[in-house]
KEBA-310561 format. One record per residue (C-alpha): residue in three letters; z, y, x. Coordinates in steps of 0.2 Angstrom, whole numbers. Layout:
BEGIN
+------+-------+-------+-------+
: type :    pz :    py :    px :
+------+-------+-------+-------+
:  ALA :     Z :     Y :     X :
...
+------+-------+-------+-------+
//
This chain:
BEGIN
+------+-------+-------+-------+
: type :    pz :    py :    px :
+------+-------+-------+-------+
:  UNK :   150 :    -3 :   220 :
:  UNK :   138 :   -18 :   219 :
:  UNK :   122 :    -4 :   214 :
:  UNK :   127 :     5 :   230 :
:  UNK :   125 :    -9 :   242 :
:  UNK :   109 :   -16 :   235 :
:  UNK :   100 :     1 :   240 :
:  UNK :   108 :    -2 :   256 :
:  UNK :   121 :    14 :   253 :
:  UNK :   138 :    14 :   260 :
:  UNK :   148 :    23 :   246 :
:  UNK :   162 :    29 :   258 :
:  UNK :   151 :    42 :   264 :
:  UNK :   150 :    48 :   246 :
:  UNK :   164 :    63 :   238 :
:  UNK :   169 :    57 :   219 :
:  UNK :   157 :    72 :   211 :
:  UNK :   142 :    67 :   225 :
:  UNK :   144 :    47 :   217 :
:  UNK :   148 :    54 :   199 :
:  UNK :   131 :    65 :   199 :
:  UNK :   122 :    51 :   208 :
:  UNK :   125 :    40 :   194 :
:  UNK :   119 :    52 :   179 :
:  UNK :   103 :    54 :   190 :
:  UNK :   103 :    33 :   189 :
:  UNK :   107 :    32 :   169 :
:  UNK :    93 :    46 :   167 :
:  UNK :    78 :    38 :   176 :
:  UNK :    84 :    18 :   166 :
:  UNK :    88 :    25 :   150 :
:  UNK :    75 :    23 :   135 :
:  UNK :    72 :    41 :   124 :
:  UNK :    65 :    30 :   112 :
:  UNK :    79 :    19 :   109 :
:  UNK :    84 :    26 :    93 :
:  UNK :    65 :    20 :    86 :
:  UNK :    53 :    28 :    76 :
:  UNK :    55 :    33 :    58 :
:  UNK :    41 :    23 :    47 :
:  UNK :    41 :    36 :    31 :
:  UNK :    24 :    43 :    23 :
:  UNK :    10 :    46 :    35 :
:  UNK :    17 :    37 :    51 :
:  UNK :    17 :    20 :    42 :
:  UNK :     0 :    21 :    45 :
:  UNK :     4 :    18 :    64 :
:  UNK :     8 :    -1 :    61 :
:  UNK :    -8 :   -10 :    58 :
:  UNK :     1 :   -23 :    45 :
:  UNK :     6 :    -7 :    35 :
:  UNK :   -10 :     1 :    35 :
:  UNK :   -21 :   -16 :    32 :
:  UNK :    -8 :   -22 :    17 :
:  UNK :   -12 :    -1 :    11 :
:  UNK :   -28 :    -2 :    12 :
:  UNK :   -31 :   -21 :     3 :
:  UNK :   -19 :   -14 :   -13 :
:  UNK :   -28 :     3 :   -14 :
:  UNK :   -49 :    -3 :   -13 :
:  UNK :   -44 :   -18 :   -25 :
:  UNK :   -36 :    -3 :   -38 :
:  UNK :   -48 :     9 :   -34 :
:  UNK :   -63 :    -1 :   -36 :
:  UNK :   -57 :    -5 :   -56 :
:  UNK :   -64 :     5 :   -68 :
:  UNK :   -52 :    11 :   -83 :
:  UNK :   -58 :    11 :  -101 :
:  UNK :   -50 :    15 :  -117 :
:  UNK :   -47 :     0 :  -128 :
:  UNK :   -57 :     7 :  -142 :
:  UNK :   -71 :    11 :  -131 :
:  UNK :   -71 :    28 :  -135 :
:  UNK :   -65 :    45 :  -125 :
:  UNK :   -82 :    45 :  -113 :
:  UNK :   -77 :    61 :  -107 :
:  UNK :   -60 :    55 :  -101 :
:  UNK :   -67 :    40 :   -94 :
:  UNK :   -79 :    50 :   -84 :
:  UNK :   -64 :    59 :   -77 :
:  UNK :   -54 :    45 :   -70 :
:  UNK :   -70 :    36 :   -65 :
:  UNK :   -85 :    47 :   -58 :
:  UNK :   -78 :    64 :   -54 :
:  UNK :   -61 :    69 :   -58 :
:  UNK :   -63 :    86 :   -49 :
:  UNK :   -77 :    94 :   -36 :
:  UNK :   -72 :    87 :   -21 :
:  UNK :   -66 :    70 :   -27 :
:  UNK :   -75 :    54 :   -34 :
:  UNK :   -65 :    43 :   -46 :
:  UNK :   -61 :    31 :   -34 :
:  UNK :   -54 :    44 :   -20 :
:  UNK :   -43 :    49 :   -33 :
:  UNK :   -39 :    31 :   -36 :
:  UNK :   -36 :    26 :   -19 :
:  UNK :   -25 :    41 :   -15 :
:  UNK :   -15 :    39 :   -29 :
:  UNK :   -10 :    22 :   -23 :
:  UNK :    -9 :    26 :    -6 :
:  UNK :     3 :    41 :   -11 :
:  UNK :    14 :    28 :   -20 :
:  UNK :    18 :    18 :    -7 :
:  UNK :    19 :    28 :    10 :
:  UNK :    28 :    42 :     1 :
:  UNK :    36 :    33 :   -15 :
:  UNK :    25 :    49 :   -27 :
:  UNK :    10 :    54 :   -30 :
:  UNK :     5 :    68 :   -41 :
:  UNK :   -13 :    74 :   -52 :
:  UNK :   -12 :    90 :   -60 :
:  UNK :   -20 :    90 :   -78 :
:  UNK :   -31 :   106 :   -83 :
:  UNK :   -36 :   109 :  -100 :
:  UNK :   -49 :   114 :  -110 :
:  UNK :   -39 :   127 :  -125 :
:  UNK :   -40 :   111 :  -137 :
:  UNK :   -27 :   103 :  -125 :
:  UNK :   -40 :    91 :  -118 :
:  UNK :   -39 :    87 :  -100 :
:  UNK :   -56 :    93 :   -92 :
:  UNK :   -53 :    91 :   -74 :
:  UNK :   -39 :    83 :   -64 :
:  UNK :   -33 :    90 :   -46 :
:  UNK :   -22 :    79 :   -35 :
:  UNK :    -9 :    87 :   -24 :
:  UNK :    -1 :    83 :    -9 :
:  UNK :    17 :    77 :    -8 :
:  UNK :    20 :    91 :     4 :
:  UNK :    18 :   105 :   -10 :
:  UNK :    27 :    99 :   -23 :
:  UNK :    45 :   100 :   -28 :
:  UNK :    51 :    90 :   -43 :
:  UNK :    64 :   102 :   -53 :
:  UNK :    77 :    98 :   -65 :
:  UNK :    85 :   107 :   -78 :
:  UNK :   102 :   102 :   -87 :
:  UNK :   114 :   106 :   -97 :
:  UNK :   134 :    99 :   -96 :
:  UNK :   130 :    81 :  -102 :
:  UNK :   110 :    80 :  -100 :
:  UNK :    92 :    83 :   -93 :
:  UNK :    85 :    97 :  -103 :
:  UNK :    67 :    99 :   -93 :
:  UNK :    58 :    92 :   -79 :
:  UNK :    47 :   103 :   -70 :
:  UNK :    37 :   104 :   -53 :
:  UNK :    35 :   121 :   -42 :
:  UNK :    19 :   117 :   -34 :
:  UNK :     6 :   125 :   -21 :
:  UNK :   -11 :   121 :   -16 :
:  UNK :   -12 :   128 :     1 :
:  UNK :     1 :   130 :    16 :
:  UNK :     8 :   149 :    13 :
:  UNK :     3 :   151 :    -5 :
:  UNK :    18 :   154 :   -15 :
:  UNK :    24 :   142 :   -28 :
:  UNK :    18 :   142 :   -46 :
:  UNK :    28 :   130 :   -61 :
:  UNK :    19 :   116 :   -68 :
:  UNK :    23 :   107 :   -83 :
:  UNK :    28 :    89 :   -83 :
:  UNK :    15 :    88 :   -98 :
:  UNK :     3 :    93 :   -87 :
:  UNK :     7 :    84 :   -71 :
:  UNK :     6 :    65 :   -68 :
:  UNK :    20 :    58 :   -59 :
:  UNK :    15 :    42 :   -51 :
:  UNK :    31 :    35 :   -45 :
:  UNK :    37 :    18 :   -38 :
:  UNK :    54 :    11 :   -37 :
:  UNK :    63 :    24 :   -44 :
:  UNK :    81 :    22 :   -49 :
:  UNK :    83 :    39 :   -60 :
:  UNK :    67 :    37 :   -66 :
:  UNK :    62 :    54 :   -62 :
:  UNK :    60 :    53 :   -42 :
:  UNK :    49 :    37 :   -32 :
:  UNK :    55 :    28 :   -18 :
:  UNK :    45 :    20 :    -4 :
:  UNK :    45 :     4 :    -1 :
:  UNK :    41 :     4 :    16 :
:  UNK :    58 :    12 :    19 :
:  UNK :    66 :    -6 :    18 :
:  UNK :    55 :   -11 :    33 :
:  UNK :    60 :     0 :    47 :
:  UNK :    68 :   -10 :    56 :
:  UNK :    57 :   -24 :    55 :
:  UNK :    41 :   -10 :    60 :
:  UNK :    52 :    -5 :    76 :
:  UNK :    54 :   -22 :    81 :
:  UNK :    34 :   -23 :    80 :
:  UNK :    33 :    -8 :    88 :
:  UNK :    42 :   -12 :   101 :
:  UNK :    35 :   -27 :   107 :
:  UNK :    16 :   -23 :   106 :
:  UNK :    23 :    -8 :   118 :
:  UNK :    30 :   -23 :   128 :
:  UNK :    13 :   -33 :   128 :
:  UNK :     6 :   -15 :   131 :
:  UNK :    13 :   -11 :   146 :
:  UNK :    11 :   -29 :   154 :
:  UNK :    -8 :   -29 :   152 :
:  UNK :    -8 :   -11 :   156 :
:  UNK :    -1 :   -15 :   174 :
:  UNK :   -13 :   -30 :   178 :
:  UNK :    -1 :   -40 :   171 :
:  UNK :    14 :   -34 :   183 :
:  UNK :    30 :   -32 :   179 :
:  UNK :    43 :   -16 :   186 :
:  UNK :    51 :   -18 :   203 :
:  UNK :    65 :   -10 :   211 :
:  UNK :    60 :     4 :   226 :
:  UNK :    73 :     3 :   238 :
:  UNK :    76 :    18 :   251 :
:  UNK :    83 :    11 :   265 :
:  UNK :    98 :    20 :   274 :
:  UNK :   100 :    38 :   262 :
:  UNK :   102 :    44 :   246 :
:  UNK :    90 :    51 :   235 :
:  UNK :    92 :    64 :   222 :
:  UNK :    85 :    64 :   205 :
:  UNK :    71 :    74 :   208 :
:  UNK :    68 :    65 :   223 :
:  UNK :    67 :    47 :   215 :
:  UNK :    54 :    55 :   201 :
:  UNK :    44 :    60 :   216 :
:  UNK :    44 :    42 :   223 :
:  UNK :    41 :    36 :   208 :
:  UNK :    26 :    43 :   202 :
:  UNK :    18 :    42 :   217 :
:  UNK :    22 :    23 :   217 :
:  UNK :    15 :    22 :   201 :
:  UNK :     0 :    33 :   204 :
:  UNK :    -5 :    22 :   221 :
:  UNK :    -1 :     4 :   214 :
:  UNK :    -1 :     3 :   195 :
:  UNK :   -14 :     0 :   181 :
:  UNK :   -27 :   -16 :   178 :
:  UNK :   -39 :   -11 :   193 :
:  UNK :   -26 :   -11 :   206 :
:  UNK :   -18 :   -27 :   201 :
:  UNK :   -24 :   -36 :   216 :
:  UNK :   -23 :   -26 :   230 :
:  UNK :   -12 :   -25 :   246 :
:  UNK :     6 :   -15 :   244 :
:  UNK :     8 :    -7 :   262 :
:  UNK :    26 :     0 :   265 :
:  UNK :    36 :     7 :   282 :
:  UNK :    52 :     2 :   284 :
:  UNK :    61 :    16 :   276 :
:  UNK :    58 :     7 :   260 :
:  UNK :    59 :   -10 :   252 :
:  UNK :    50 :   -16 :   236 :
:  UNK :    57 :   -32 :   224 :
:  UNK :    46 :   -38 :   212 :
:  UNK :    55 :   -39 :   194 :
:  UNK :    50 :   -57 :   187 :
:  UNK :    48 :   -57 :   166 :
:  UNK :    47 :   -74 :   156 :
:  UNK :    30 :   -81 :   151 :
:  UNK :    38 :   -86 :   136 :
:  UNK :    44 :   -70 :   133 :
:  UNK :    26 :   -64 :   131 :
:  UNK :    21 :   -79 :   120 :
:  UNK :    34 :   -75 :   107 :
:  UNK :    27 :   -56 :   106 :
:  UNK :    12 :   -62 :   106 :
:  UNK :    12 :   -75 :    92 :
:  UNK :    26 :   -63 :    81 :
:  UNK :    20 :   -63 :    63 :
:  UNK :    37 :   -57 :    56 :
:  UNK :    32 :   -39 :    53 :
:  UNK :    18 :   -45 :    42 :
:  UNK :    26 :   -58 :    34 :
:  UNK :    38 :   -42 :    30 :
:  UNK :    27 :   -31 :    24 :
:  UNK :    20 :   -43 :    12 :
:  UNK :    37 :   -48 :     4 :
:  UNK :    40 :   -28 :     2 :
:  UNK :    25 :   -26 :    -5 :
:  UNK :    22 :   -42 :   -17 :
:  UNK :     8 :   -50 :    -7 :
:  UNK :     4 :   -64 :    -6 :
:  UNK :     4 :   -71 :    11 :
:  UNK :   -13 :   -78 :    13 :
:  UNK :   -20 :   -60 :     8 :
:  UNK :   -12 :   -58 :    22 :
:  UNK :   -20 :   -72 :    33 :
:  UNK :    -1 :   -81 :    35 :
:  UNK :    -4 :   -97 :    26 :
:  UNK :   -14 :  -108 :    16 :
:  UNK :   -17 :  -110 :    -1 :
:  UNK :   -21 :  -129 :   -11 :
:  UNK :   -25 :  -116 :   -27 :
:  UNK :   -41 :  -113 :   -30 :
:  UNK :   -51 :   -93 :   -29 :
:  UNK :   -48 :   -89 :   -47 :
:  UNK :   -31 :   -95 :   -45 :
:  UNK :   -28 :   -87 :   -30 :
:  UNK :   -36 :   -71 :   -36 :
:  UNK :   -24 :   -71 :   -52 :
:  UNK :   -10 :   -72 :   -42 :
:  UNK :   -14 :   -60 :   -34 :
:  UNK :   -18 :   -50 :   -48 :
:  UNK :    -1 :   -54 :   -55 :
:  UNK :    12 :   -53 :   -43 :
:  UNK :     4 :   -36 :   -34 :
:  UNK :    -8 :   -26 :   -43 :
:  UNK :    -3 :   -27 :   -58 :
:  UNK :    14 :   -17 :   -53 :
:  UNK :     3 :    -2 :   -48 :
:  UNK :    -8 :    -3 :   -63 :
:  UNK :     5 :    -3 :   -76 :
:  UNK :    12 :    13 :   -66 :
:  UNK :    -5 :    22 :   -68 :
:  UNK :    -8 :    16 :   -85 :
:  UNK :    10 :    23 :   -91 :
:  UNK :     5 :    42 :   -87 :
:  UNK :   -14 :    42 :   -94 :
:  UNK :    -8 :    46 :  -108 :
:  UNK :    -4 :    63 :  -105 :
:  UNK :   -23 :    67 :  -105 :
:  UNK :   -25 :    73 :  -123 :
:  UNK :   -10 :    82 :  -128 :
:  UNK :   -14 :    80 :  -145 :
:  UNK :   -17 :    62 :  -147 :
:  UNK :   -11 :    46 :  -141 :
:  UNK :   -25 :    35 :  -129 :
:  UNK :   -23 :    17 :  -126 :
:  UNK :   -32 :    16 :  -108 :
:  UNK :   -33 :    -2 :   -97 :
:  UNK :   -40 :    -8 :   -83 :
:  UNK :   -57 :   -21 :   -83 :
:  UNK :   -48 :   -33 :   -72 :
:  UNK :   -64 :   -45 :   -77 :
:  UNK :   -68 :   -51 :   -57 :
:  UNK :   -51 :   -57 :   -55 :
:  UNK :   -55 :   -68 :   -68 :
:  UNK :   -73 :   -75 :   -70 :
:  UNK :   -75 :   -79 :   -51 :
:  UNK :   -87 :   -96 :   -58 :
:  UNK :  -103 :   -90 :   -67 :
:  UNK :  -103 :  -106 :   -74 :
:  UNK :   -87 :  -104 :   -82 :
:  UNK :   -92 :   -84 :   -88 :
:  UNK :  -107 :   -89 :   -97 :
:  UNK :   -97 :  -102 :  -107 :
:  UNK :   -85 :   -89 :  -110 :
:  UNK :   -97 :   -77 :  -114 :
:  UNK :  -105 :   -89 :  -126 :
:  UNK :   -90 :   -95 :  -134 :
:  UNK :   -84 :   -79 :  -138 :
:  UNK :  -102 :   -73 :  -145 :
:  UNK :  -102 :   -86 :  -157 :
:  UNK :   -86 :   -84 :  -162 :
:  UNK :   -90 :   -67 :  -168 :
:  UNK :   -77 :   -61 :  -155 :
:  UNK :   -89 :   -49 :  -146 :
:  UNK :  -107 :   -41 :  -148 :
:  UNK :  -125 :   -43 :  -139 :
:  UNK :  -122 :   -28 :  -130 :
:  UNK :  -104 :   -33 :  -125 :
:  UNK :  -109 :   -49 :  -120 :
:  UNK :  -122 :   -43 :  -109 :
:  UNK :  -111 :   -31 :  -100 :
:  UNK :   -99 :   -46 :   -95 :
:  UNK :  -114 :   -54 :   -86 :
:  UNK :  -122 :   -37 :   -78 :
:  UNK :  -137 :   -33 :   -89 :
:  UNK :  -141 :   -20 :   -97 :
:  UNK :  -136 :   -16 :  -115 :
:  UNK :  -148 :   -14 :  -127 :
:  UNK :  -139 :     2 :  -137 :
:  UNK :  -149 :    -3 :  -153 :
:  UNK :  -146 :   -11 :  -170 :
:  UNK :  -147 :   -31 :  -163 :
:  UNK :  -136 :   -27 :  -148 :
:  UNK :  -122 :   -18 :  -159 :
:  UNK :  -122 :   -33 :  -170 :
:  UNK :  -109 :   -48 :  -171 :
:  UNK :  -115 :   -64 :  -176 :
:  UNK :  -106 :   -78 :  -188 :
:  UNK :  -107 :   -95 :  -186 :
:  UNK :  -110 :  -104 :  -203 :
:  UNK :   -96 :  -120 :  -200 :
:  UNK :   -82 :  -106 :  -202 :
:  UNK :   -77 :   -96 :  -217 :
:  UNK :   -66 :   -83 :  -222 :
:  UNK :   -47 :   -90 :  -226 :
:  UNK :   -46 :   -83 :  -243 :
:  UNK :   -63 :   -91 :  -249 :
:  UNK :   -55 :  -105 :  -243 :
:  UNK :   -38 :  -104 :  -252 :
:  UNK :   -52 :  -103 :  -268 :
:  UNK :   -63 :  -116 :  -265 :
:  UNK :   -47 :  -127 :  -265 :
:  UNK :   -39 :  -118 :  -279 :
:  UNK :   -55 :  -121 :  -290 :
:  UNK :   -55 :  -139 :  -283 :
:  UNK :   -40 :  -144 :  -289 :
:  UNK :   -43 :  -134 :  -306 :
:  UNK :   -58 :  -145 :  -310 :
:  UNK :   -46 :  -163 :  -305 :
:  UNK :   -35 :  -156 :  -317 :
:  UNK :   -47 :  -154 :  -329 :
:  UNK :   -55 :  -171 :  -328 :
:  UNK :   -39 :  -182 :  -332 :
:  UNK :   -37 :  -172 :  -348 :
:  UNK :   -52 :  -176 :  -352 :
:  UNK :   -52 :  -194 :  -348 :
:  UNK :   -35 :  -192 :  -358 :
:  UNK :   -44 :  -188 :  -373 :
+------+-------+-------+-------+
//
């Protein structure tokens, strides 16, 4: 009865169904639709700037790589993955969305069309929305994997091979279906969606908290109090109107609700959804402008080529292979700028390896950004005179010991 005597009411005036349908107008007007949260899967991940930074970070690093084959061969394949996969794409759109697609939504999937020699000649990537992964078995086993895909909303579905279809997965448990990471996160994402709603609201209002609006003397109904309450807020709330003058008759009365300053400071300077999102999603956590490093930028940049990109690139590099269906191709990724951040140190490299024998002119010139030369002295490795082969070795020290030999039976004589 406490509610009923702080808006000045006398609840003997009231029948039980009069105070029972007052209080369901109460609980209605104080209770939060909202309360449940917000589902963070696929596209409205993208909603929580920690998500959508950390997304983007991983998927321009990736996409900017450019894949080769490890015998330098397979132009046309390369041209593919890099330049122009299809029409309306550039190899690094395709890139980018494949990674994207991986993490929001746990899949992503490219289509492989072929040439009749079973060569891919173009590559078409597909929305999760209008694919369906199928599976065929028998009592004990899976016989087939397939997908029924479509390429617009209201086409019908066609079957699609999984020869022909890379399936770029993460955390998979079947090995057949991806899981999205971000699915581990949704309580922390509500908790920072929540409190910049918080912050929100307080700066939206001038910095004014609610209040209580008290009728003096009568009872409202539901739709009654709405009316009141819009009105109040349409009259005395927003940032421009957070100075002036409440006037009220004395039919009502307003109480100004007080909120903590310290409340506000701790939402304000919460990083825990950030630190969350770069646990899930193996970054490192100043990436992620958390912390502070004593390592240096190559090794900073090696860390971070190892503990988060090189999860995403092992998954792309595991389904390159279904490009030519008759041949196996070894593709990777030049990860070079992760790891000759001092051209000081590159050009020694560069020169060491030369020397060695280890790479060509042309080779070496493309580490450093020229040019290559396409002709006979840029194909050419060179040989330093201090080494030789192992086995001329193994001879000179055969024949070395032969003579010896032959020396004390002559001085035996």
């Amino acid at each position: 009865m406490n509610f009923f005597r702080s808006l000045n009411l006398t609840p003997t005036n009231y029948e039980p169904e009069t105070i029972e349908k007052d209080m369901r107008a109460f609980m209605n007007v104080i209770k939060n639709d909202d309360v449940e949260g917000i589902n963070f899967n696929g596209i409205k991940a993208l909603n929580n700037s920690d998500v959508a930074t950390a997304i983007n970070m991983i998927a321009t690093d990736i996409a900017g790589l450019k894949i080769t084959t490890v015998d330098g061969s397979d132009d046309d394949l390369l041209e593919l993955l890099n330049i122009k996969p299809n029409k309306y794409m550039t190899g690094y759109a395709l890139k980018y969305s494949i990674i994207s697609n991986m993490i929001l939504c746990g899949n992503a999937y490219v289509e492989i069309i072929r040439n009749k020699l079973g060569r891919a000649i173009r590559l078409e990537f597909l929305s999760n929305d209008n694919v369906k992964v199928k599976i065929a078995k028998d009592e004990n086993y899976i016989t087939r994997i397939f997908y029924e895909v479509k390429r617009n909303k209201g086409d019908d579905y066609r079957e699609v091979s999984s020869e022909d279809m890379m399936h770029f997965k993460t955390l998979s448990i079947d090995g057949i279906v991806g899981r999205s990471p971000l699915k581990s996160l949704n309580i922390d994402l509500n908790i920072d969606n929540y409190s910049k709603k918080l912050l929100d609201n307080f700066f939206k209002n001038g910095t004014h908290t609610g209040g209580i609006l008290t009728a003096k003397g009568e009872s409202l109904s539901k739709e009654e109090k709405d009316i009141v309450r819009a009105e109040w807020q349409k009259q005395n709330a927003g940032l421009g109107k957070s100075s002036q003058v409440i006037v009220l008759d004395e039919d009502f009365e307003y109480k100004k609700l007080e909120v903590d300053t310290e409340i506000i400071k701790l939402v304000n300077s919460n990083n825990n959804s950030k630190i969350a999102v770069a646990q899930v999603l193996g970054i490192p956590l100043h990436k992620m402008g958390l912390s502070t490093s004593n390592m240096d930028l190559a090794q900073l940049n090696q860390d971070y080529l190892i503990s988060t990109l090189k999860q995403y690139l092992d998954i792309i590099l595991s389904e390159l292979h279904k490009l030519d269906s008759n041949k196996t191709i070894k593709f990777d990724f030049n990860v070079d700028e992760y790891k000759n951040l001092d051209p000081k140190i590159l050009n020694e490299t560069v020169k060491t390896q030369h020397e060695l024998g280890l790479i060509s002119v042309d080779e070496g010139r493309e580490k450093l950004g020229y040019k290559p030369l396409k002709n006979d002295v840029g194909d050419k490795h060179i040989t330093n005179l201090n080494f030789v082969n192992s086995k001329i070795v193994d001879e000179y020290q055969m024949n070395k010991s032969n003579l010896k030999g032959g020396e004390n039976n002559d001085n035996r004589a």
